[in-house]
C-alpha positions in Angstrom: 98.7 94.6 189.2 100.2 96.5 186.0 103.4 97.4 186.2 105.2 99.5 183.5 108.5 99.4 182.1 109.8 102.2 181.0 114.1 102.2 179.6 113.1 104.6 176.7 115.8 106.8 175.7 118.8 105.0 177.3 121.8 106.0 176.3 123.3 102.4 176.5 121.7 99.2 175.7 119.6 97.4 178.1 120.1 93.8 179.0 117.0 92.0 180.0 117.2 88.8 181.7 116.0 85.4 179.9 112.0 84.2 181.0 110.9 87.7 181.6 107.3 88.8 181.9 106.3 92.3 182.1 103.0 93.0 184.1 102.3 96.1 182.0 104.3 98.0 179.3 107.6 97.6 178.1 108.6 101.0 176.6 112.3 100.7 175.0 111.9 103.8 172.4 115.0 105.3 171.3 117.3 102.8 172.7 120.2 100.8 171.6 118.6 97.7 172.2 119.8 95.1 169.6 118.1 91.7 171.0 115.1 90.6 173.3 115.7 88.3 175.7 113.9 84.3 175.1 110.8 83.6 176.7 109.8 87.4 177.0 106.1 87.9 177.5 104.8 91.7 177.8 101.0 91.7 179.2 100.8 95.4 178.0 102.1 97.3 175.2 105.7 96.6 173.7 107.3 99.7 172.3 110.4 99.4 169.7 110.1 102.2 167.7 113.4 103.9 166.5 115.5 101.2 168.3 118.6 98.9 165.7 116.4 95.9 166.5 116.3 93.9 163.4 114.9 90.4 165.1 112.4 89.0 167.7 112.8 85.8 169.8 110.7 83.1 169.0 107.0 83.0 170.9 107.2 86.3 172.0 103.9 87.0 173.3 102.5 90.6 173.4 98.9 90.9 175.1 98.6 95.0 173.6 100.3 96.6 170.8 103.4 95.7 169.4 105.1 99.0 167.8 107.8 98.0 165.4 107.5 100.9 163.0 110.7 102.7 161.7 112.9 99.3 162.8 115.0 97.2 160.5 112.9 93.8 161.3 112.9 91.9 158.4 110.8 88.9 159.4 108.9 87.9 162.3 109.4 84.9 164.6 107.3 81.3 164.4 104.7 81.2 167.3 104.4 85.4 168.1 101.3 86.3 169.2 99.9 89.7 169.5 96.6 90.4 171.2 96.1 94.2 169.8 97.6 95.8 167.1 100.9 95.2 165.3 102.5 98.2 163.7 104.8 97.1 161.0 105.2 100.5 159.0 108.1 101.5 156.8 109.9 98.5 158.1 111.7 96.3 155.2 109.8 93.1 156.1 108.3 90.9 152.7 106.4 88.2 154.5 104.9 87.3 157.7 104.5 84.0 159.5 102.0 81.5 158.8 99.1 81.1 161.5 99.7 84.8 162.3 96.9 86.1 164.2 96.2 89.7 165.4 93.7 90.4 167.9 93.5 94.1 166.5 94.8 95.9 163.8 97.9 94.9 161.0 99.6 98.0 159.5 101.8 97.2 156.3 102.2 100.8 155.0 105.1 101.3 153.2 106.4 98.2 153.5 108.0 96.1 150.6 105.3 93.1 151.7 103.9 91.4 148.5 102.0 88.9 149.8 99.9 87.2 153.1 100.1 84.2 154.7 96.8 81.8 153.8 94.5 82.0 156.8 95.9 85.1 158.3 93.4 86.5 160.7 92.8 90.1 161.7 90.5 91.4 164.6 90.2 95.2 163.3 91.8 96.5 160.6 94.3 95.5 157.8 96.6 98.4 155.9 98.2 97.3 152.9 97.9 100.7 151.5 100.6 101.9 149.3 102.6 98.2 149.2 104.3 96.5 146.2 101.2 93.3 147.1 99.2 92.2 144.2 96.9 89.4 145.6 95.3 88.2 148.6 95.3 84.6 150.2 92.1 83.0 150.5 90.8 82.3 154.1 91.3 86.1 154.6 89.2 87.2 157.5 89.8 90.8 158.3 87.0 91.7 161.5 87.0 95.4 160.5 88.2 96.8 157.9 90.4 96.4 154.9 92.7 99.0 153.2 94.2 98.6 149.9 94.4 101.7 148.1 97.4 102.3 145.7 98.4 98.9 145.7 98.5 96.5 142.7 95.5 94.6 144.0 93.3 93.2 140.7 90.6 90.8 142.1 89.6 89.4 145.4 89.3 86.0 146.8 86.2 84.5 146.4 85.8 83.7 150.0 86.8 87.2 151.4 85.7 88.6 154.8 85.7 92.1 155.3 83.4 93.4 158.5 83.3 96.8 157.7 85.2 99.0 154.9 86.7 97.7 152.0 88.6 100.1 150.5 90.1 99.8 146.7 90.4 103.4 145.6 93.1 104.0 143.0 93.9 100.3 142.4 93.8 98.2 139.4 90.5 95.8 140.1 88.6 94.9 137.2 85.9 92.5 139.1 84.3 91.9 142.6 83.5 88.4 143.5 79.9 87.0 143.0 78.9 86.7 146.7 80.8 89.5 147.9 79.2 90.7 151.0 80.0 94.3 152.8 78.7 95.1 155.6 80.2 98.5 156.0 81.1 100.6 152.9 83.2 99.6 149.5 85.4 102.3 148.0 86.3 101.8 144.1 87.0 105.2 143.8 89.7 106.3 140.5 89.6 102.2 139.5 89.3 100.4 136.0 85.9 98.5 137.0 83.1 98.1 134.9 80.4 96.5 136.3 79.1 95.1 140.2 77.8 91.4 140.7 74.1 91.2 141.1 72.7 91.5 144.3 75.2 93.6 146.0 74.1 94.8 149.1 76.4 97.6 150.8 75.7 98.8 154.4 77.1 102.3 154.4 78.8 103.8 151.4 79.5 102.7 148.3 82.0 104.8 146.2 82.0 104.6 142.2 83.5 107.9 141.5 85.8 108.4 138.4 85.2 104.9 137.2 83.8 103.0 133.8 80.8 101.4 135.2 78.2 102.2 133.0 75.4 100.3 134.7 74.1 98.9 138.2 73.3 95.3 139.2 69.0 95.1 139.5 68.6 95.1 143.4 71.4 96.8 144.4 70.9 98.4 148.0 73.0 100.9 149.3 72.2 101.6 153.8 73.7 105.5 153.4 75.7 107.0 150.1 76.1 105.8 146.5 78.8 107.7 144.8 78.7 107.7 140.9 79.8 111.4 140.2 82.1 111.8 137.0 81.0 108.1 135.6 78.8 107.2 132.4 75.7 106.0 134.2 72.8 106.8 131.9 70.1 105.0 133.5 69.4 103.4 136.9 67.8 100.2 137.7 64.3 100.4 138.7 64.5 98.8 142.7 67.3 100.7 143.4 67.7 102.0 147.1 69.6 104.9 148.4 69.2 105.2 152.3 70.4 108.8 152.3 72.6 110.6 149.6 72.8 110.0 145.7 75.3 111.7 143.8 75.3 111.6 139.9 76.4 114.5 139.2 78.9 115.0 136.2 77.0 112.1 134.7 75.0 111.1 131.4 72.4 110.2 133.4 68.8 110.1 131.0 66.2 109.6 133.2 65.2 108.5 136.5 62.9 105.3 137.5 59.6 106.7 139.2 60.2 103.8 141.7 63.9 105.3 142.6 64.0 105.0 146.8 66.7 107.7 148.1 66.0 108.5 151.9 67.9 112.0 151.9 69.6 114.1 149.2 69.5 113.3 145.0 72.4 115.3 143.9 71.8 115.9 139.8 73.9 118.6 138.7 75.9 118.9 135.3 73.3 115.8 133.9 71.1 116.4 131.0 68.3 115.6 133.6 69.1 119.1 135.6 69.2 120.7 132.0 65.3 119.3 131.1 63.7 119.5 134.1 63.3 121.8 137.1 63.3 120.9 141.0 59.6 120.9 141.6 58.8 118.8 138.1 61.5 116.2 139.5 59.9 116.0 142.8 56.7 114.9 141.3 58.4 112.5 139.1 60.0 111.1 141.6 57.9 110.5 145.3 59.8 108.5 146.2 62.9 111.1 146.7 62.4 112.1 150.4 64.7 115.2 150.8 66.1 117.8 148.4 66.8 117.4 144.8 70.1 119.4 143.6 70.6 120.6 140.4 
């Protein structure tokens, strides 16, 4: 049966006895706890937040969340094992612990972390946004998704895993690995890059706003929206395929391929297209446009 533990806002520090296991949540927010006890396990949730802790006791085993944001933890102990998320936010740790593994999600924000162990693991969702980090380990395998905007992040391992969003807005990459595989969407939004490997395929969205890419890989396939507003896309590859929305608007876009496969919206305004031709003359041009054409 769960059982709850709930000190928070104690005016004095707790003592917890040595061996203990909580059958729920241990909630010790806002006190004046300074040290765990050894050999603590917590089947629930463990919350810290806004407590002077600054370390953790060695195989400390959390089965939900572990909250550590706002603490003074600088490092995490050998053998700690969280089964959902871990919440390291505006603390002052630089590295984690080899082997880490989180059955949910990792949040880094505003931490001064600049780098991961090799072969971390992450069930859900990884955010490194806004950290000093510049590179990734390989053996990354993040099982949702993977947030990296405003960091100093220039090129990916070749052996990445991202499950579902890889985001990269405002960051300095300049390539994409060959085999790079997304199966959700990939954000490169505001970012220096210039071209895509061949064969991308992107599930959901794929954002290329505010960027230098000039040109798109020859069988690219994007499951929902491509983004390429404010870019200097003059022409598109002739199998390209847009599941619903294509924005090129603000673009140098030319022409159009009679072939082009967009399931929902084609979004053409401020191009020299939307300047040459009107609505209906594009919709005969282009068949294979199912829904509106905005210019």
């Amino acid at each position: 049966m769960k059982k709850n533990i709930d000190l928070s806002n104690l005016k004095f520090e707790p003592k917890l006895p040595e061996n203990l296991t909580v059958y729920g949540d241990l909630d010790l927010r806002g006190t004046k706890i300074t040290k765990l006890p050894s050999g603590l396990k917590v089947d629930g949730d463990l919350f810290l937040r806004n407590t002077p802790i600054r370390s953790l006791p060695d195989n400390l085993e959390v089965g939900g969340y572990l909250y550590l944001e706002d603490t003074q933890i600088k490092e995490l102990p050998p053998g700690l094992k969280v089964g959902g998320c871990l919440d390291l936010t505006n603390t002052p740790i630089r590295e984690l612990p080899s082997g880490l593994e989180v059955g949910e999600s990792l949040y880094l924000q505003g931490t001064p972390i600049t780098s991961l162990p090799p072969g971390l693991k992450v069930g859900r969702n990884l955010y490194l946004e806004d950290t000093p980090i510049a590179s990734l380990p390989p053996g990354l395998k993040v099982g949702g998704s993977l947030f990296l905007t405003g960091t100093l992040i220039k090129e990916l391992p070749d052996d990445l895993e991202v499950r579902w969003r890889l985001d990269l807005d405002n960051t300095p990459i300049t390539s994409l690995p060959s085999d790079l595989k997304v199966s959700g969407s990939l954000f490169l939004k505001n970012t220096p890059i210039t071209s895509l490997p061949p064969g991308l395929k992107v599930r959901m969205n794929l954002d290329l706003t505010n960027t230098s890419i000039k040109e798109l890989p020859s069988g690219l396939k994007v499951g929902k929206c491509l983004y390429l507003t404010n870019t200097q896309i003059k022409e598109l590859p002739s199998d390209l395929k847009v599941g619903e929305y294509l924005d090129l608007g603000n673009t140098p876009i030319t022409s159009l391929p009679s072939g082009l496969e967009v399931g929902e919206s084609l979004f053409l305004r401020n191009t020299p297209i939307s300047e040459k031709y009107t609505r209906e003359q594009l919709k005969k041009m282009l068949p294979n446009v199912a829904g509106k054409i905005h210019i």
